[in-house]
C-alpha positions as CSV (number, residue, x, y, z in Angstrom):
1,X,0.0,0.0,0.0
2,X,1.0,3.7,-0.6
3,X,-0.5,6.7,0.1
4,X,0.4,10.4,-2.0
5,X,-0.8,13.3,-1.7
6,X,-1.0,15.0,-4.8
7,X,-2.5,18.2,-4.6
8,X,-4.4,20.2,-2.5
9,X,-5.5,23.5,-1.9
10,X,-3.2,26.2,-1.4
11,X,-3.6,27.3,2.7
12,X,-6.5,24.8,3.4
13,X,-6.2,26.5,7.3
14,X,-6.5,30.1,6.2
15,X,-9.4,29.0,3.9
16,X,-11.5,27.6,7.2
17,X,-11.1,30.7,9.0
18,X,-11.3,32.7,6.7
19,X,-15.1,31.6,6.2
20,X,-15.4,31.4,10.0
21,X,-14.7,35.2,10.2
22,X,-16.6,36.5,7.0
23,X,-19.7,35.3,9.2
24,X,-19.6,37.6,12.1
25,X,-18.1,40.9,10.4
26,X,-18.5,43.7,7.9
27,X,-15.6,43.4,6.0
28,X,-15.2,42.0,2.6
29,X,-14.2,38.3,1.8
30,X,-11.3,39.8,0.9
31,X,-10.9,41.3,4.7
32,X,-11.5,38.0,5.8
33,X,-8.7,36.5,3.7
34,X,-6.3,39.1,5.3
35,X,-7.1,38.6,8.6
36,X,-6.6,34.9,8.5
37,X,-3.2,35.8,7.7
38,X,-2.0,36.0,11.3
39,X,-0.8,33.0,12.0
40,X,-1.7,33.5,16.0
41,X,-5.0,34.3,15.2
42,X,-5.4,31.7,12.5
43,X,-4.2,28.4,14.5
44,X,-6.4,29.4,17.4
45,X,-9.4,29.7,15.2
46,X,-9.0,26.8,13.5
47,X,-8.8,24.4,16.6
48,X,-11.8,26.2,17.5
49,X,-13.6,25.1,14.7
50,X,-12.6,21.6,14.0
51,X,-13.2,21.0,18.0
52,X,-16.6,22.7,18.1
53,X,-18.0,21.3,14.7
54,X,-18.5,24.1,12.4
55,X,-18.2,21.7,9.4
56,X,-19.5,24.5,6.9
57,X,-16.3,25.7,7.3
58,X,-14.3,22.7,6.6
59,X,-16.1,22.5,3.4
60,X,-13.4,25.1,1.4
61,X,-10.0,23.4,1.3
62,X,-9.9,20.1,-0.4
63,X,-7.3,17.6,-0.7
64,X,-6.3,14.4,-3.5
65,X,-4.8,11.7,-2.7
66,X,-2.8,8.5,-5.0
67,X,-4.1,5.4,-3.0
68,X,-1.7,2.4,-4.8
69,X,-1.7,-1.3,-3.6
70,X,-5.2,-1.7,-1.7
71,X,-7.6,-4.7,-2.5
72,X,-11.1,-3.9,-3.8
73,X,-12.3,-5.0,-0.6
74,X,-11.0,-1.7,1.0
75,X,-11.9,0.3,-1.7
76,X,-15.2,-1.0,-1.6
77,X,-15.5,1.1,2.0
78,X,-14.0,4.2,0.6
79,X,-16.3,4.6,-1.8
80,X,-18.8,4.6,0.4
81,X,-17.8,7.6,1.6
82,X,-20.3,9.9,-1.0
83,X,-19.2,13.4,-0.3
84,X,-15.8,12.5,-2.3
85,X,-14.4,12.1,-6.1
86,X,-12.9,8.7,-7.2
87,X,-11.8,7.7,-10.4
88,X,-10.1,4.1,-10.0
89,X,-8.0,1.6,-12.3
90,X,-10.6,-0.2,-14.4
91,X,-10.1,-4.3,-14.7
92,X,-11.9,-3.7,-18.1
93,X,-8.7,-2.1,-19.4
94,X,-6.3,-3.5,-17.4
95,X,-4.8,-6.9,-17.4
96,X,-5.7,-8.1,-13.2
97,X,-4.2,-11.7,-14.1
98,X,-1.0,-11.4,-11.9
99,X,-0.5,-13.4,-9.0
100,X,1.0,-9.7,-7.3
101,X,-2.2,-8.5,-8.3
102,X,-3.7,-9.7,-4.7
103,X,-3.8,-8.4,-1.4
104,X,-3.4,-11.3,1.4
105,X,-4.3,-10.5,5.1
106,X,-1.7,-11.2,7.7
107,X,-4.6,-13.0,9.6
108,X,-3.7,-15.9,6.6
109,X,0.0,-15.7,7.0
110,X,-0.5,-19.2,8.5
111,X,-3.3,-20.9,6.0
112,X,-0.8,-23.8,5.0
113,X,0.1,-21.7,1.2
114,X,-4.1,-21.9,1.0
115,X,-4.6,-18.6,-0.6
116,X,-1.8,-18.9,-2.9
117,X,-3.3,-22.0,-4.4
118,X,-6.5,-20.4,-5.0
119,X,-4.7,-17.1,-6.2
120,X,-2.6,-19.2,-8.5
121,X,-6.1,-21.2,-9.5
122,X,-7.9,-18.1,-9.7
123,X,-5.3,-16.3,-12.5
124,X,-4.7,-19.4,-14.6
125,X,-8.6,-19.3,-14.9
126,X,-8.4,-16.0,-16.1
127,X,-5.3,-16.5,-18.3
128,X,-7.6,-19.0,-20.0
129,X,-11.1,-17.1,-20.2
130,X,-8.5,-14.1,-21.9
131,X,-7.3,-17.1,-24.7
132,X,-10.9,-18.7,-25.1
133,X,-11.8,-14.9,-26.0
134,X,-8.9,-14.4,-28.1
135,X,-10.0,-17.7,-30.1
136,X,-13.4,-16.2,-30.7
137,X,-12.3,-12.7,-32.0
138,X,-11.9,-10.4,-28.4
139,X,-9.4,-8.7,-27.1
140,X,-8.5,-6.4,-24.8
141,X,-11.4,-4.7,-23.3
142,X,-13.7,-7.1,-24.6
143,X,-11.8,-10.4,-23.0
144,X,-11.3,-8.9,-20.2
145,X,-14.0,-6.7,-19.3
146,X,-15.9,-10.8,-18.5
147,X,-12.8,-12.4,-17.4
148,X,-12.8,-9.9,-14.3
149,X,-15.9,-11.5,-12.9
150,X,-13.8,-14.2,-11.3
151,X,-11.4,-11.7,-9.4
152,X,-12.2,-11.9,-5.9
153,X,-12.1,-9.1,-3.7
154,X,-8.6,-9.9,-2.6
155,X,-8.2,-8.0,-6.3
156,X,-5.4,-5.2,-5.6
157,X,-6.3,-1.8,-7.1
158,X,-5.6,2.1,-7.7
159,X,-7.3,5.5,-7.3
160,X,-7.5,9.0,-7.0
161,X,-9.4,10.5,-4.0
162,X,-10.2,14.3,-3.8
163,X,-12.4,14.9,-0.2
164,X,-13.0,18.5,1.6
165,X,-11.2,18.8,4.9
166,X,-14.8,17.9,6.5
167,X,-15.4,14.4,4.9
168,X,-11.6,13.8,5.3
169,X,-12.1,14.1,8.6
170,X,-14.9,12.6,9.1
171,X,-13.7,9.2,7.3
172,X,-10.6,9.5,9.9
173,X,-13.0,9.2,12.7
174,X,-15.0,6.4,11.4
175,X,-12.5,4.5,9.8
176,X,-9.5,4.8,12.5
177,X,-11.8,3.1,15.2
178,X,-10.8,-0.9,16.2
179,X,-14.0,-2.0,15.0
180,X,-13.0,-1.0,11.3
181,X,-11.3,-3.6,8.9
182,X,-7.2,-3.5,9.2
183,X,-7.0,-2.4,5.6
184,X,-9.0,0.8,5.5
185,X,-7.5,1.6,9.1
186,X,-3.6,1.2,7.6
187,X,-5.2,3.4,5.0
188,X,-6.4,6.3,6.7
189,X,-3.2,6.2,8.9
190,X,-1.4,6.3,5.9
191,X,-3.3,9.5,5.0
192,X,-2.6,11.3,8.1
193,X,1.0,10.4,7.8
194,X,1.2,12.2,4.9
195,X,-0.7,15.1,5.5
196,X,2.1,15.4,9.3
197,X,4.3,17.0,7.1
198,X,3.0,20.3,5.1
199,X,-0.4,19.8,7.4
200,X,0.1,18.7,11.1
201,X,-2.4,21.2,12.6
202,X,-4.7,19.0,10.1
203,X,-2.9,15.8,10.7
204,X,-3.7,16.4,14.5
205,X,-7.3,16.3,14.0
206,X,-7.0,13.1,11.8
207,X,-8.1,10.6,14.7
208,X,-10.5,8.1,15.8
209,X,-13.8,9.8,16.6
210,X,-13.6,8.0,20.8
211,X,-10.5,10.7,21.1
212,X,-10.2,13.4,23.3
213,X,-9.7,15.7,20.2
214,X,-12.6,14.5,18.5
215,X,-15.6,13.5,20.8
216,X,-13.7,11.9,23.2
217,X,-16.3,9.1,24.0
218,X,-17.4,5.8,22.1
219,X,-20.8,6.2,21.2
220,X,-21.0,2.0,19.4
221,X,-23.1,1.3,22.8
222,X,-22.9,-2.4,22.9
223,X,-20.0,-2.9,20.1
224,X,-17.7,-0.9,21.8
225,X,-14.2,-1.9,22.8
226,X,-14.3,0.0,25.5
227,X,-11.3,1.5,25.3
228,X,-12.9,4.9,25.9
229,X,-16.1,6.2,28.0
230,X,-19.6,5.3,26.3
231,X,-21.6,7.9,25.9
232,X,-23.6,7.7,28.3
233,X,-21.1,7.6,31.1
234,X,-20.2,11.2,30.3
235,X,-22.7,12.8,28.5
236,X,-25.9,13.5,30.8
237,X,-29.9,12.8,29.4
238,X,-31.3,15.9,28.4
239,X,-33.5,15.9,31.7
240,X,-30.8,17.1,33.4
241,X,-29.1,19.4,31.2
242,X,-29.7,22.7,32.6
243,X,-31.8,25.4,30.6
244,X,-29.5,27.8,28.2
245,X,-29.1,31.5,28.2
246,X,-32.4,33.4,27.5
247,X,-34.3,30.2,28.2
248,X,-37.7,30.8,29.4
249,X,-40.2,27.9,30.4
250,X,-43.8,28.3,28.4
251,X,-46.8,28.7,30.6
């Protein structure tokens, strides 16, 4: 696996605040924009709004990302991900029958040479779907665009991934957690290693969602690890949250 970060918007941090500040002044966008020049002024805002949740502003910067190596069973849980752009290798054009071609799960280190039996099954099959197509006239696209159907998710694959600071974000604190699959966890990890280096305010908030930085409590109720507070061991039932500021009971 290998994660690269390709491109991204120039000063994704001013760009939040920025758009925090435009909200509650006069000024111009372009005042705005000056103001969340101060660096001081800037980082302060910033983990103000990433720890409070004003996602709106998290919305400006985006960021792309060259994910290499993973199996189609991790991208399958990207994707799922909606608020995102993906463009990924296609096994129509590309030639999948490689035995490197497959992504094997440490949890199988010990299967006895199992997998690669059925890996080496599994691409001979191919090989020969490609050369019964070949006989009959296809190539290329057309052989293999049906000789895919037999690649199991185990199938490694390639994509581009542009998010907005929210989703990216987001996807950190869902897909960090214990309960997600070791692939998309490496994944994400890999992400926030990258982003440590021209991003680490960013990078910082790229955590599971059960940390202090985030919301700092599990809220899976009974699939938790438990590794963190529930919910409900820190957070008290509305009935006896007191009333806010300006709050005044109906007759």
């Amino acid at each position: 696996m290998k994660v690269t970060l390709l491109t991204h918007s120039p000063e994704p941090e001013r760009a939040v605040v920025a758009a925090a500040l435009l909200c509650y002044q006069k000024g111009s966008p372009e005042e705005a924009w000056r103001r969340a020049g101060n660096e001081k002024l800037r980082t302060r805002l910033f983990e103000e709004l990433v720890r409070q949740g004003h996602g709106s502003t998290l919305e400006h910067p985006s960021f792309t990302f060259g994910i290499e190596g993973i199996s189609r069973a991790c991208s399958h849980q990207l994707v799922r991900h909606r608020l995102a752009s993906y463009n990924q290798q296609s096994q129509r054009y590309v030639d999948v029958g490689d035995p490197d071609y497959f992504v094997k799960p440490d949890s199988l280190a010990d299967d006895g040479g199992r997998f690669e039996e059925v890996v080496g099954a599994t691409v001979s099959y191919y090989r020969a779907m490609i050369e019964q197509f070949a006989e009959k006239g296809k190539k290329g696209e057309q052989a293999q665009e049906d000789s895919r159907y037999i690649i199991p998710n185990a199938g490694k694959t390639n994509l581009i991934w542009t998010t907005n600071l929210r989703n990216l974000l987001h996807v950190a604190h869902v897909r960090m957690c214990s309960r997600a699959q070791w692939e998309i966890r490496q994944m994400l990890h890999e992400c926030r290693r990258v982003m440590e280096g021209p991003f680490p305010l960013i990078a910082k908030y790229m955590v599971v969602k059960c940390h202090p930085l985030s919301m700092g409590y599990c809220d899976e109720e009974f699939r938790s690890c438990r590794f963190r507070p529930l919910r409900e061991d820190v957070v008290p039932s509305d009935e006896n949250c007191p009333p806010g500021p300006g709050y005044r009971e109906e007759v």
